[in-house]
N, C-alpha and C positions, 0 to 999 in steps of 0.2 A: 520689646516684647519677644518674647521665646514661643515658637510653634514645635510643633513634632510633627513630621512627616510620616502619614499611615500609608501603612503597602497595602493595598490593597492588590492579590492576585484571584484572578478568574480558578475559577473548580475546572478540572477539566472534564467533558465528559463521561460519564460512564460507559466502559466499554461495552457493545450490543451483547447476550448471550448469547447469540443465534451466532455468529462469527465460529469460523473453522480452528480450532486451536493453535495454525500457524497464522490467522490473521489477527486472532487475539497478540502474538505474542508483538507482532506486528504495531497496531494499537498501543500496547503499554510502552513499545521501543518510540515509536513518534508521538503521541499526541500530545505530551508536555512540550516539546522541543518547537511544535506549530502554533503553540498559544491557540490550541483549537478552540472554536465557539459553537455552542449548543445548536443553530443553523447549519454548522455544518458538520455536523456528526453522519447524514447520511450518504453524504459525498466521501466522508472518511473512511467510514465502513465500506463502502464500494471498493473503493481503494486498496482496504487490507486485505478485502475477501479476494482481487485478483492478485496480489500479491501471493497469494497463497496457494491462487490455484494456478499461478505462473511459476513459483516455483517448484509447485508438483508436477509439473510439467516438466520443466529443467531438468528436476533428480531425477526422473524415468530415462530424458534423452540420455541424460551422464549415465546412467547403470547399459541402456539399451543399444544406446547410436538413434542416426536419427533415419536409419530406413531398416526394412524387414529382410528376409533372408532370398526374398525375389528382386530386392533393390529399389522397392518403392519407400516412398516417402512414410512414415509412421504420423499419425494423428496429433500426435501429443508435439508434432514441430509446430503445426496450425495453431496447436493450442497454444504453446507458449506465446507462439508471435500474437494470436488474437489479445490474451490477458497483459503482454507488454504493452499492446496500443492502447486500450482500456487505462493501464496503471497511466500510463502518459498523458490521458483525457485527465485522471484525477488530479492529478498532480499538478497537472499547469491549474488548474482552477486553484486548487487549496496552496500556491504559491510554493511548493518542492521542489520547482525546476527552475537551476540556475541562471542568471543570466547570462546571456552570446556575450562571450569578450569581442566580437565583431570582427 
């Protein structure tokens, strides 16, 4: 007897509209790659949206530096470091962080 094997692949979510345009692009660059599941579409959004707002952070440090003309620290370092620990929450949940070669 002969069978045929159906593929069955998952849809992946639709990306949210409310997302910032660099998290959208975010979104379209990973959610195939994560075989994401409709439960966690909101954790992924989380995800993209500080992505995005940790890279606008970044590109400001890179044009700026990262203190003002009296030598204090600029905002936008807090910033980046708060949305790096954030994307790091995401990630380890939605499986993105590699494992410890130990």
């Amino acid at each position: 007897m002969f069978t045929c094997a159906v593929r069955t692949e998952k849809k992946t979510p639709a990306c949210p509209k409310w997302l910032d345009p660099e998290a959208k692009r975010e979104w379209r660059r990973l959610a195939r790659r994560i075989n994401l599941a409709e439960e966690h579409t909101a954790i992924f959004a989380g995800y993209c949206q500080a992505y995005a707002r940790w890279r606008e952070a970044e590109e400001y440090i890179t044009e700026h530096g990262t203190t003002d003309g009296s030598g204090r620290t600029l905002p936008q370092v807090a910033v980046a470091q708060t949305y790096l620990g954030i994307m790091k929450e995401f990630a380890g949940q939605l499986g993105l962080v590699p494992a410890s070669g130990g």
